[in-house]
N, C-alpha and C positions, 0 to 999 in steps of 0.2 A: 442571574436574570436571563428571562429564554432571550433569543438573537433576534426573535421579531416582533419588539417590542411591545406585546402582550402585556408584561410586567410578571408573566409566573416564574415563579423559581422551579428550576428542574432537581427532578431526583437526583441524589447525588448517584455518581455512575459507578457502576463493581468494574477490579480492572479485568481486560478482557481474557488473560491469565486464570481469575481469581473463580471469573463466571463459568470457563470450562472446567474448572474441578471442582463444579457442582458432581457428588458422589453418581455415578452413571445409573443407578436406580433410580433417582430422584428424577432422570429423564423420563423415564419409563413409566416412573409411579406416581408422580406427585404433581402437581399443578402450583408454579409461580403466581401469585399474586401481588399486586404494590397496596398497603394501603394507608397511603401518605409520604412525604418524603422522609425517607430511611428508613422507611421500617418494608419487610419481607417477608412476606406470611407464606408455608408449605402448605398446600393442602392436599391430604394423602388422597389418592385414587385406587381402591383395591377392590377385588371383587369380594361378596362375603365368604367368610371362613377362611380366605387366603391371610400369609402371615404380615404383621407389619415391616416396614422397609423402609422406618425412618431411623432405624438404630445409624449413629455415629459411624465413618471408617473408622477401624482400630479399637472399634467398641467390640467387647463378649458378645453383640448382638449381632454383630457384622458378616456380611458376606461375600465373597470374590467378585462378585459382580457388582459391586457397591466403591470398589477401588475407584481410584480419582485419575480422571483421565488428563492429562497435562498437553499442553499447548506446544507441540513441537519445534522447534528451528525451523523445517521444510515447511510448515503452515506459516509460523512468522514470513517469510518470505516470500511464499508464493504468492500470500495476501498484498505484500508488497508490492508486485508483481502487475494485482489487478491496480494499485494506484498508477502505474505507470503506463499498463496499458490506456487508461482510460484518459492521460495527458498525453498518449497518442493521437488517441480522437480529439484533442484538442487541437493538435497539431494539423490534422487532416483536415479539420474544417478552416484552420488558417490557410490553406492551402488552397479548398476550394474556394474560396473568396478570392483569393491570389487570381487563383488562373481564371474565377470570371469577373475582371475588373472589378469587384469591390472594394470598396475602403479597408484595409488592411485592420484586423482587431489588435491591436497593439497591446493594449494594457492587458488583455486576457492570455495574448501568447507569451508575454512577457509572468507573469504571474505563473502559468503554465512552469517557462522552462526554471525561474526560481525555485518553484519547490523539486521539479529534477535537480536543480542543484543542491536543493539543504536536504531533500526527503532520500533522495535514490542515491546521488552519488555520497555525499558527505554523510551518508547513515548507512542505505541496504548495501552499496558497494564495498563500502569499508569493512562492515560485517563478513561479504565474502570473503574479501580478499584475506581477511585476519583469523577468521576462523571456520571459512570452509573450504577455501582451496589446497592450505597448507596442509592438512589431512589428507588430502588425495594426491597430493604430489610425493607426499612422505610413503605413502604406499605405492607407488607409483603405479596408480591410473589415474587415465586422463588426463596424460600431462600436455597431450598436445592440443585437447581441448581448452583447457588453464589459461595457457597460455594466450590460447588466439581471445577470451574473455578477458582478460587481462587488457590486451592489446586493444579491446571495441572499450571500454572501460574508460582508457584512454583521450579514445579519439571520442568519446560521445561526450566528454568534458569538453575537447575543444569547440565542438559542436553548440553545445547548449551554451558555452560562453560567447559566442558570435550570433546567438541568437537572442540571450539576454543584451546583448551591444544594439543588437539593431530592430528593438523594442522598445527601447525608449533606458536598458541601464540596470543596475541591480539595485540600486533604490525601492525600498517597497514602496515609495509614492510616485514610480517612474511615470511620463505625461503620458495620455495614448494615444496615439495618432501621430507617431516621431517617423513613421517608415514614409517616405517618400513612393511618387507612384511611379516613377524610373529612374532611380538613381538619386534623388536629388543630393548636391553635396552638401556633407555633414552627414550623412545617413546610407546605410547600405541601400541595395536595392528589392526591390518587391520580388523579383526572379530569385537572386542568391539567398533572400531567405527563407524563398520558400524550395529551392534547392538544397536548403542545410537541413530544414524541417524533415523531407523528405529523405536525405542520407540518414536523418537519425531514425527515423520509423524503420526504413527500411533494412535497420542494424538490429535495432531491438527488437523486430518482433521475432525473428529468429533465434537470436541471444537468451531471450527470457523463454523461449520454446525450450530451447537445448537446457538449460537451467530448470526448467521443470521436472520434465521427460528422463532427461539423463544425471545431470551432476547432483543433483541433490537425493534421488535415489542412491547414487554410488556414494554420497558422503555418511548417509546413514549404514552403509554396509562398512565401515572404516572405522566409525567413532563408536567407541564401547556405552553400553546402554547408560550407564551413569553418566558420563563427560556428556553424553545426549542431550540427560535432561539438565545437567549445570550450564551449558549451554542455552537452554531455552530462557534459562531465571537469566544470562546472562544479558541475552539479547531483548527481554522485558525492561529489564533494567533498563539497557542503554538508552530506549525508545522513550522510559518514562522522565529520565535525564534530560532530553535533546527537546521532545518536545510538550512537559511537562504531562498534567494530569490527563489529558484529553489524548495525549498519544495518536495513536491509528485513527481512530474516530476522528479528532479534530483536523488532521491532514485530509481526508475522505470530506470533510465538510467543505474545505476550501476547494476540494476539486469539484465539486457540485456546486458553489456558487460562482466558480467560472465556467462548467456548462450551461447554467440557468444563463447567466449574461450572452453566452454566447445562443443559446437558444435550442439547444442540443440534449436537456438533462431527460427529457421525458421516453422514458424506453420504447413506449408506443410507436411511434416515431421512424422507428428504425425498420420495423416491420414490413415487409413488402408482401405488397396486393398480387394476390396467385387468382 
């Protein structure tokens, strides 16, 4: 059933793995169409007298350019990347609320720094830590960069757990509105947490910069082309494990309906009057 309460059933979804190794001619030549749920009709786009270009990969028909382009590690990630960024802005707008006395969004920063906890740390961190730094410490580079990731890695758990405390809890029914407007006791204060909010942004955006830029280009210069792509199936896997069928998409949903709440989701928005 769709989520806002229409009553339609949505198409069942390809995994986002499954959808890039649509054969790379078929980008070029063919037109997706849906017509009904589960079913997917190709409709070839060719000029006349040009040859067809629905032959099978691996088919007698096939051609090099028809090879199946597969979902990387560094794209798994980087994609990850953008969820995090974007429960940055979540952060920053708890933030500007903070410092002009408004009523502190509780339940959305708190929902925020939960999924930092299950999505980033306890999934994309662990993934580095286990299989992309240990290749570049083995070959040794970047080990002093490793490390100092490591160490923010660290302190961004303590971080987001004093931030899930002083949001109302890790309760996914945490109350909202637990933060007090100076201290009050039982509750941190409206300053410190939006000075923790603020240490974490201003760790991560650098961290995931250097992680783009640098360490994941140098991990792909390290890992031999196959362990690459057993790598990519591994990291599908683990995300289809963790957070079932809906995976990245369904994470991505929950962070758009804590910008919608917060009031932030429309990109328009953002744009400044020149």
């Amino acid at each position: 059933m769709s989520g806002d309460g229409s009553g339609e059933s949505r198409t069942p979804e390809m995994r986002r793995r499954d959808l890039l190794r649509v054969p790379a001619a078929l980008a070029g030549g063919l037109a997706l169409t849906a017509c009904g749920p589960g079913n997917l009709n190709l409709v070839e786009r060719r000029e006349p007298g040009s040859p067809s270009v629905i032959a099978p990969p691996g088919s007698p028909g096939a051609s090099p350019a028809e090879a199946q382009v597969p979902v990387t590690p560094p794209e798994d990630l980087m994609r990850e990347h953008g969820v995090l960024k974007r429960i940055l802005l979540i952060y920053q707008e708890g933030i500007r609320r903070i410092d002009g006395g408004r009523p502190v969004p509780a339940h959305e920063l708190n929902a925020g720094a939960r999924l930092i906890r299950s999505f980033i740390e306890h999934y994309h961190e662990e993934l580095e830590e286990k299989y992309v730094f240990p290749p570049l410490v083995k070959a040794g580079k970047l080990t002093d960069t490793v490390a100092v990731l490591r160490l923010q890695h660290r302190r961004g758990r303590v971080l987001t757990g004093r931030i899930i405390d002083a949001t109302g809890g890790s309760s996914p029914a945490a109350t909202p509105g637990t933060v007090g407007t100076a201290g009050t006791p039982g509750t941190r204060s409206r300053r410190d947490l939006g000075a923790d909010m603020a240490a974490f942004i201003r760790m991560y955006e650098p961290h995931e910069a250097r992680e783009d830029t640098v360490v994941f280009p140098a991990f792909r210069d390290v890992v031999p082309p196959a362990r690459f792509r057993e790598l990519g199936e591994i990291f599908e896997d683990e995300e289809q494990r963790r957070f079932g069928p809906s995976g990245f998409t369904g994470v991505v949903n929950q962070v758009a309906d804590i910008e919608k709440s917060l009031g932030i989701y429309n990109l328009s928005q953002f744009t400044p009057r020149v």
